[in-house]
C-alpha positions in Angstrom: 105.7 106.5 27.4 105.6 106.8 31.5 108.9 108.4 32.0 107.6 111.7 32.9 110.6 113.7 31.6 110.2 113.0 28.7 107.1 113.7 28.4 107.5 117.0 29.6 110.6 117.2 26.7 108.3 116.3 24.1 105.3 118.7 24.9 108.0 121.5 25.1 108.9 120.5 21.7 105.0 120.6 20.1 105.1 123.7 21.4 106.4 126.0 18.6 104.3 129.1 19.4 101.0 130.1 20.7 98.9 128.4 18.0 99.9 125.3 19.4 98.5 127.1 22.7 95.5 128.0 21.5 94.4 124.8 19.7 94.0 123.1 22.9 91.7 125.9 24.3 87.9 125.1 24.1 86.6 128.9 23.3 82.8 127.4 23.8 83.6 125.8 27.5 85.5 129.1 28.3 82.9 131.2 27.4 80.2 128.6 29.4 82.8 129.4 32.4 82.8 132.9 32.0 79.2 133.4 31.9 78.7 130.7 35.1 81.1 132.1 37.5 79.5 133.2 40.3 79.9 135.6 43.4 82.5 133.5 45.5 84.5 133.2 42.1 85.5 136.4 42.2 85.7 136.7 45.7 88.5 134.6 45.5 89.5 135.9 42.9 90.2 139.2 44.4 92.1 137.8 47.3 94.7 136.1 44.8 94.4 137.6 41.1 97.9 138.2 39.9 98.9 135.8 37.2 96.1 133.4 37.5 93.9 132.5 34.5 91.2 131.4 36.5 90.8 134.6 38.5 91.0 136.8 35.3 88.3 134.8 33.8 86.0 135.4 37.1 87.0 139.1 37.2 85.7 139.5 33.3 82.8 137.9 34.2 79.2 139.6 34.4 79.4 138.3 38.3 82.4 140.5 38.8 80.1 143.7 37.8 78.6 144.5 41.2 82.9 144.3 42.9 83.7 146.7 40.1 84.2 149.9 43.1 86.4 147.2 44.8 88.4 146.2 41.5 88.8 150.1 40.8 90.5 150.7 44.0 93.1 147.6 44.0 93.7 149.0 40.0 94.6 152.2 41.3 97.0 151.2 44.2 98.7 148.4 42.0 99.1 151.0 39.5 100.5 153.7 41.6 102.5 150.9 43.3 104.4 150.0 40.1 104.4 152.9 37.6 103.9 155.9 40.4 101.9 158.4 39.1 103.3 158.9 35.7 101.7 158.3 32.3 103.5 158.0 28.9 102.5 160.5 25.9 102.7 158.8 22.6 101.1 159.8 19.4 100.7 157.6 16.2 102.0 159.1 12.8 100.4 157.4 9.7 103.0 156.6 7.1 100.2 154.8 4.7 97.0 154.0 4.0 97.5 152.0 1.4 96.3 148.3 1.8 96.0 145.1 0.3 93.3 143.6 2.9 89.8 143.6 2.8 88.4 144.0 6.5 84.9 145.3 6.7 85.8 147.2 10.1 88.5 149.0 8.6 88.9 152.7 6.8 91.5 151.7 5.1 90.0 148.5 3.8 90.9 147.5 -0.1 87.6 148.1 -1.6 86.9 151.0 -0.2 86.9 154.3 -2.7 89.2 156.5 -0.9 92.3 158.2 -2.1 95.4 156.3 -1.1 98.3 158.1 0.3 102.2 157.1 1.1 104.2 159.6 3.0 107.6 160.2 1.4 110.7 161.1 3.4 109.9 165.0 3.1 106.6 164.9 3.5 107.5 162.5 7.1 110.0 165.0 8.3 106.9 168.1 7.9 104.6 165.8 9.7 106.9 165.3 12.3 107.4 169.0 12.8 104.4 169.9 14.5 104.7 166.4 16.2 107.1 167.8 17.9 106.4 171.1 19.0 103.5 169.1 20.8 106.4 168.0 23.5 106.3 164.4 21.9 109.4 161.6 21.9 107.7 159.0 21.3 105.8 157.8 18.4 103.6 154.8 17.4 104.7 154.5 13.4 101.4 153.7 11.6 100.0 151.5 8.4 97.7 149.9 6.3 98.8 146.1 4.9 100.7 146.3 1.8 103.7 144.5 2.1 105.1 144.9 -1.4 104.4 148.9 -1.6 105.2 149.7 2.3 106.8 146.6 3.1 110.5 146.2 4.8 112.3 148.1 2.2 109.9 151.3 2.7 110.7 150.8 6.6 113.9 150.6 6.7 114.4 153.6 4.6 112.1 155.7 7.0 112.6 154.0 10.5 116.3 155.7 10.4 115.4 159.2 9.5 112.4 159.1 12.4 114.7 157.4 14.7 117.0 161.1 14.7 113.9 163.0 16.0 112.6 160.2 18.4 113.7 158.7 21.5 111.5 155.8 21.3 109.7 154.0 17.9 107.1 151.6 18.0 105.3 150.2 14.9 102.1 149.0 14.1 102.1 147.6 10.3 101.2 144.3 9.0 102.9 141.0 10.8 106.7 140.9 9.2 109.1 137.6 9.4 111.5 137.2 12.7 114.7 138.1 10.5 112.5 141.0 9.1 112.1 142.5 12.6 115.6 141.5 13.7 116.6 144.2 10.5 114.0 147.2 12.1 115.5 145.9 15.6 119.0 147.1 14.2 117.4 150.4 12.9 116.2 151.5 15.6 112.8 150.0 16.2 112.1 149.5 19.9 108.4 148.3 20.3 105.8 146.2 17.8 101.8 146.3 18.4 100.4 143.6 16.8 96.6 143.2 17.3 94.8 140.0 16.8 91.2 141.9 16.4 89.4 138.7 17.7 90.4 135.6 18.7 87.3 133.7 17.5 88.6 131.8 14.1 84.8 132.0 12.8 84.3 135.7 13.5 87.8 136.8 12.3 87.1 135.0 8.7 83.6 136.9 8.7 85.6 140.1 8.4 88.9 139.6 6.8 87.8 138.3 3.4 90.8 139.0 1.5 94.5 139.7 1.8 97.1 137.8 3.9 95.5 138.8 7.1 92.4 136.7 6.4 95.1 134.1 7.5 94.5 134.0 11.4 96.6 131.5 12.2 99.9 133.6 10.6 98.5 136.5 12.7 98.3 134.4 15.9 101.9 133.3 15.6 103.2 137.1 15.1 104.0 137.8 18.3 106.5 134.9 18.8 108.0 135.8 15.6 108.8 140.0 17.5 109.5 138.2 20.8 112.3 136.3 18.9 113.5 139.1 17.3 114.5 140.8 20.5 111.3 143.9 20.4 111.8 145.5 23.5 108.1 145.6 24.1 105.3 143.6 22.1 101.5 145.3 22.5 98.3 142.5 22.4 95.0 143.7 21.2 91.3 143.0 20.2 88.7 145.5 18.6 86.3 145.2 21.2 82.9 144.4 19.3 83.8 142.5 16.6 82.9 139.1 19.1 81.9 138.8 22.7 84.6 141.2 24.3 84.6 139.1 27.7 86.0 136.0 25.3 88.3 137.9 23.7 89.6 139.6 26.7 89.9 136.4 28.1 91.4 135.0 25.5 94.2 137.6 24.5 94.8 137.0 28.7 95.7 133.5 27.7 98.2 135.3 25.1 99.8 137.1 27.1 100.4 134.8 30.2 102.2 132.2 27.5 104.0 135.4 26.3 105.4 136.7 29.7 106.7 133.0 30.1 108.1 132.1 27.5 109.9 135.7 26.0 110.9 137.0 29.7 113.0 139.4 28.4 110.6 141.3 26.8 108.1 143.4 28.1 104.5 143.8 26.9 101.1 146.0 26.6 97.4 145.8 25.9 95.2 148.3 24.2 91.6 148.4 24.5 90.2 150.1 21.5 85.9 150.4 20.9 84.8 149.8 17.3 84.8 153.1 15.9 82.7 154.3 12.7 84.1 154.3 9.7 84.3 154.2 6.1 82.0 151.4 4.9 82.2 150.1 8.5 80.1 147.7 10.5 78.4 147.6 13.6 79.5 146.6 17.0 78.4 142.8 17.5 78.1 142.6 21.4 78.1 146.2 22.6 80.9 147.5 25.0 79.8 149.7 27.7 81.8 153.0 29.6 81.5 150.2 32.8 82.5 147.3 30.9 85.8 149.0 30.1 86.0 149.9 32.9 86.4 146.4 34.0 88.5 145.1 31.7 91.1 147.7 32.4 90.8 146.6 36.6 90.9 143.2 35.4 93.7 142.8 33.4 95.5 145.3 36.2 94.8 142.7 38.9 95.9 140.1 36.6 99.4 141.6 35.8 100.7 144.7 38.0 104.0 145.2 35.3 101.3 145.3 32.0 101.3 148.6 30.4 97.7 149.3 29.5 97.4 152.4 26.2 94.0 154.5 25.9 93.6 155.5 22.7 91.4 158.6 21.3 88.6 156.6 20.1 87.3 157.4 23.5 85.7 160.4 24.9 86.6 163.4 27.0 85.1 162.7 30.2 85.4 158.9 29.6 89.1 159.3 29.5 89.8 161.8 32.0 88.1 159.2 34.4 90.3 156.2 32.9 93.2 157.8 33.1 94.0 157.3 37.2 92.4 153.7 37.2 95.2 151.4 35.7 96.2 153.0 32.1 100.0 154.0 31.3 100.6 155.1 27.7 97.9 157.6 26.3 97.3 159.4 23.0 96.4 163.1 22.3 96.3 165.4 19.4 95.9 162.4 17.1 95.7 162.0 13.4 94.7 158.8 11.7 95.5 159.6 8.1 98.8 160.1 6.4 99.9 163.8 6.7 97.6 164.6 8.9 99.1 166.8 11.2 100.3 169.3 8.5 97.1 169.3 6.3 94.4 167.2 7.8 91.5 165.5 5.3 88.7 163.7 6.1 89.1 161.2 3.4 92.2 159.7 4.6 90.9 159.0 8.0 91.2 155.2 9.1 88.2 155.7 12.0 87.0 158.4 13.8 88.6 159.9 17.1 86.4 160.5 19.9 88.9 162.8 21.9 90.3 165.7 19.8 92.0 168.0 22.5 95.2 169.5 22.2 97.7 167.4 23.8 98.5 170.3 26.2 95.1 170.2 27.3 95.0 166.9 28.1 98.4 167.1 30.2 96.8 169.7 31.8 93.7 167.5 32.8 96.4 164.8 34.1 98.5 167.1 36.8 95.0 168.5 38.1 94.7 165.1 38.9 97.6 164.3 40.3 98.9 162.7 37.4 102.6 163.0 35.6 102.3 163.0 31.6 105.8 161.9 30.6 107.0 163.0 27.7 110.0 160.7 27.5 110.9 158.4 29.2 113.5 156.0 27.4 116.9 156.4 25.9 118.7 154.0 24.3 122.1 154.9 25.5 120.5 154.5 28.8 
């Protein structure tokens, strides 16, 4: 076949989601790229780094370590340039921990021995009480993987009673079928977080040994399956440590460039989270450091100035109040990561353990001494 149309017609057509993508990606010459770039890489890299695989791989790399002053001042003025100096206040509320996965990583993990817990609708509209006398209108809806016990029936029985109290609902629950999140769409769902953990095949099998998330190619293909939907906003991830966190960063970049391009109408985030201990949970593989998150936030800024970036309290005080100017636009405060939580916390129900654990008040406070906006809400849908 030379007529070059149709050629271009038929690779569009192979082309069904990003597993297709990713199957022609060589993860072992990526990572031989990554670990070879060199000085004038990301040289050049910093003169043109918006939307260009290349330069995000060159600005991940361990040659990009010694521009990192240079990367933090480009992050901050491409953030301030697009998103001023406001910052988004969400905070998760943990519906289940029920689960039918085993992932070693993971509190809420099958095997382990901890007492399982599904909020019912009372026992939602008393957590979200104190939720909201924090100032928050926005909310991350929160689960473990147990599709026929908190499944689509259980959501769309709760999504409309949190919806009254919320201006704007994202989930983050196991990987649900296009017409399943076209339903949630209709209920009032706005936003779907959907993290891959790793985007090495060999490592993700390693730790998700049972359940229908041990199926990594049905988790790659999620995020088509929101875009179609019409999810206003989609959120990427990877638990940095499971694999080699410059790969994977690398990698969910790939994800996200295929994403922006081929669902244009929707808009998208990243979150960052460390490997946090646990329950039965496992080491970090290749360790993370306080700089090396620093540069993946500058990176991924250079690479996209629209990308909303979410910090998380798995990180520290100080760490965060440093993080917060340098590209990030949705954080967390006053967390709880166990079902009813927020009106009687316990230990037991916890799915990792948070790092930051100040009032939200105190960490808006921290914000406008720095010149920083916390926005409490920010989106209405009869806007």
């Amino acid at each position: 076949m030379n007529n070059p149309d149709a050629k271009k017609a038929e690779q569009q057509t192979v082309t069904k989601s990003f597993v297709d993508v990713f199957k022609q990606l060589s993860l072992s010459d990526l990572k031989l790229k990554l670990y070879s770039s060199t000085a004038e890489d990301v040289e050049r890299a910093l003169l043109k780094p918006t939307g260009d695989l290349e330069s995000l791989l060159a600005l991940l790399s361990p040659a990009a370590e010694p521009y990192l002053e240079q990367m933090a001042q480009q992050s901050v003025a491409l953030t301030r340039q697009r998103f001023g100096a406001s910052i988004g206040m969400y905070i998760p509320l943990y519906l289940s921990n029920l689960c039918a996965n085993e992932c070693d990583y993971c509190g809420f993990t099958m095997s382990n021995k901890i007492k399982r817990k599904t909020l019912s609708q009372r026992e939602i509209l008393d957590e979200i009480k104190p939720i909201k006398s924090m100032g928050y209108d926005s909310i991350l809806l929160v689960s473990g993987e147990h599709e026929t016990k908190v499944g689509v029936p259980y959501f769309k029985q709760m999504l409309p009673l949190i919806r009254q109290h919320f201006s704007y609902v994202a989930m983050e629950v196991q990987p649900l079928e296009e017409q399943d999140y076209r339903e949630l769409v209709a209920e009032g769902l706005d936003a779907v977080m959907l993290y891959q953990e790793t985007y090495n095949p060999l490592t993700y099998k390693a730790h998700h040994t049972r359940g229908k998330k041990s199926d990594f190619a049905y988790r790659l293909e999620s995020p088509d399956r929101v875009a179609k939907s019409g999810v206003d906003k989609i959120g990427l991830g990877v638990l940095l440590g499971l694999d080699d966190w410059r790969l994977d960063a690398l990698l969910m970049g790939h994800h996200l460039a295929y994403l922006e391009r081929t669902y244009w109408r929707s808009r998208f985030s990243i979150s960052l989270p460390r490997l946090r201990p646990c329950t039965g949970g496992v080491a970090p593989k290749v360790e993370l450091t306080d700089k090396g998150l620093v540069q993946m936030i500058c990176a991924f800024r250079l690479f996209n100035q629209q990308l909303e970036i979410s910090l998380s309290t798995r990180e520290t005080p100080k760490l965060r109040d440093n993080l917060f100017a340098l590209g990030v636009t949705n954080v967390s405060a006053g967390s709880s990561t166990q079902p009813g939580g927020y009106v009687e916390p316990n230990t037991e129900l916890d799915q990792f353990e948070i790092s930051d654990e100040r009032s939200p008040d105190l960490v808006a406070n921290v914000m406008l001494a720095r010149g920083l906006n916390p926005v409490w809400k920010d989106w209405e849908t009869g806007w």
